[in-house]
Steps between C-alpha positions, in 0.01 A plus 500: 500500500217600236558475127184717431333812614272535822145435278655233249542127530789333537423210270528766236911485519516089540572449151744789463700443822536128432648611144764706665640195689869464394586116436530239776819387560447069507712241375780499258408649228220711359334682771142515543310798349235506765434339852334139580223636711337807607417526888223762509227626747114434473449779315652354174306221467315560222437265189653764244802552688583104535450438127725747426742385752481155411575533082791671596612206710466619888266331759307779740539386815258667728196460716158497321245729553186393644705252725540513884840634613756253593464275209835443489707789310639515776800307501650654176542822705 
């Protein structure tokens, strides 16, 4: 599925699709406004992205660029 046109990046729509999450259901209680973690390809690995990510509480979960493949993503799939 792609959030953006053919010549734009997807990055661009991280932000704005993570906002249109609807709550996660959890415990009793008051449900969470936004997930735990983010599983993500390679290609949003980038500093910007994880700051972002991280002040609002959710850990990116992907592999690192400039890694070999197979360094253990993996077994979240």
């Amino acid at each position: 599925m792609s959030l953006t046109g053919g010549n734009r990046n997807d990055i661009t729509q991280l932000l704005p699709l993570l906002d249109k999450i609807p709550p996660v259901a959890g415990r009793v209680g008051r449900p969470r406004p936004r997930p735990d973690a983010l599983l993500a390809e390679r290609g949003y690995d980038h500093d910007k992205y994880r700051r972002l990510l991280w002040q609002r509480g959710i850990r990116l979960v992907n592999a690192e660029r400039g890694q070999p493949h197979g360094s253990g993503l993996g077994i979240f799939r």
